[in-house]
C-alpha positions, 0 to 999 in steps of 0.5 A, a space after each residue: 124732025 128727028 135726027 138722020 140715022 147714018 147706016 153703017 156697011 158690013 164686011 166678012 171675015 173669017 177668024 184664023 183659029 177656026 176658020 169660022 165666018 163672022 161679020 162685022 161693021 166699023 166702029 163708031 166714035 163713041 167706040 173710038 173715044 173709049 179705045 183712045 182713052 184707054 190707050 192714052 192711059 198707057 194701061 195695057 190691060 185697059 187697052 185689051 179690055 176695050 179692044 175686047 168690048 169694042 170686038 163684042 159691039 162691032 161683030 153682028 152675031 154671037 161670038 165668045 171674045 172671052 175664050 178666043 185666042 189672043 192672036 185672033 183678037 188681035 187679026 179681029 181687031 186690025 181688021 175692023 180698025 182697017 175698015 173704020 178709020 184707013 187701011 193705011 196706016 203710019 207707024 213710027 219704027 224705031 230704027 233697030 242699028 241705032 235704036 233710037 232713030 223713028 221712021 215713020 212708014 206706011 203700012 197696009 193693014 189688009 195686008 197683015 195676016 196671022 202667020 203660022 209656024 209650020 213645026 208648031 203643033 198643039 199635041 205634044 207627046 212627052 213619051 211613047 205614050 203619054 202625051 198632053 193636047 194644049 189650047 191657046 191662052 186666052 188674053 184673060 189668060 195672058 194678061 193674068 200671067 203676064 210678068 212684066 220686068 219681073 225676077 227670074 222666078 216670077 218668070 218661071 211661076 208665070 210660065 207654069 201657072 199659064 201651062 196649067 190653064 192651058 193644059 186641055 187633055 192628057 192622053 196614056 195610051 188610048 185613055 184620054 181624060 180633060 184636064 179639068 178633071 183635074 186639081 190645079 195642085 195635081 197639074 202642076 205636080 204632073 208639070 215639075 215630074 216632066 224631064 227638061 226635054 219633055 219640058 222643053 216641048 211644052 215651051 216650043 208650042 208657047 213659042 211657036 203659037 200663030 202670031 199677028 206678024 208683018 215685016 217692014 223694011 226701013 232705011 236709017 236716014 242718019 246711018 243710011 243702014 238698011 234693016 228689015 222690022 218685024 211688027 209683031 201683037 196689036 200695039 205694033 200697029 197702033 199710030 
């Protein structure tokens, strides 16, 4: 006699970026195993990497996890976590009057939603007629970019090379031409021609892109201060 197999449900969701449907069921512990190791690692980049290659294993159609945004990788994610193993989640909160006392608080993880800001916009008009249309960086694309505690300069090269990749047409009057038909080098030289300003514009879509965000409202039990946390990306919301 063979071994029960145990069906598993499938739920419906629909990815924020595109509004796209998509399905999924909720991730096994084998699933589970290698996302814990990874986490237990402290490695980032091994978190999102089995964060990704549970995402591919657990939605039931095609769906090009490597070309989606970060933000959607993250809702995706939090929402099959929600199904597999609680909505309810508790999270130890620094307490940000002392910053060092923990409060542990309960949060729902249907309830967290990418928030969207109303004065982002991915066309970005640098003159009356010259303008550049942004995509979303990819976590690939973030992660290789990404400078963690890194110099001033780093910073900055870090900002220009994610702009580069993220650069998707470049419009002169009615003539728009894709940015991939265009030379890293000369990107990059069209980037440091900008004015600060113009500049400036392009950073606010960086700043302003959607974000998996959610607000919690503790009390210090030591100080009695009151505080409301904002719990922003995936690693917030890891127990």
């Amino acid at each position: 006699m063979s071994l029960p197999k145990i069906n598993t449900p499938e739920y419906r969701l629909n990815i924020p970026s595109t509004d796209e449907e998509i399905t999924y069921r909720p991730f096994l512990v084998k699933e589970e195993k290698l996302l814990l190791i990874a986490h237990e690692t402290g490695d980032e980049k091994a978190t999102f990497s089995a964060i990704k290659d549970l995402i591919k294993s657990c939605v039931t159609q095609e769906l090009a996890v490597d070309l989606l945004p970060m933000f959607d990788i993250e809702y995706i994610f939090l929402n099959i976590r929600a199904k597999s193993v609680g909505e309810i989640a508790k999270l130890n909160i620094i307490c940000p009057d002392d910053e060092k006392t923990k409060v542990i608080v309960e949060v729902d993880l249907t309830k967290i939603n990418v928030e969207m800001d109303e004065k982002h916009n991915p066309r970005i008009e640098l003159t009356d007629n010259i303008g550049i249309l942004m995509s979303y960086p990819s976590l690939d694309i973030v992660q290789e970019h990404a400078v963690e505690g890194g110099t001033g300069d780093q910073a900055t090269e870090s900002l220009f090379n994610m702009i580069v990749e993220c650069m998707y047409q470049i419009w002169e009057g009615e003539e728009v031409q894709d940015a991939s038909d265009f030379s890293r080098g000369e990107k990059m030289e069209f980037l440091e021609s900008l004015s600060h300003l113009q500049f400036e514009k392009i950073q606010n879509f960086f700043e302003t892109m959607p974000a998996l965000k959610h607000e919690v409202k503790i009390t210090n039990p030591k100080t009695k201060k009151k505080s409301t946390v904002t719990l922003q990306g995936i690693q917030s919301f890891f127990e």
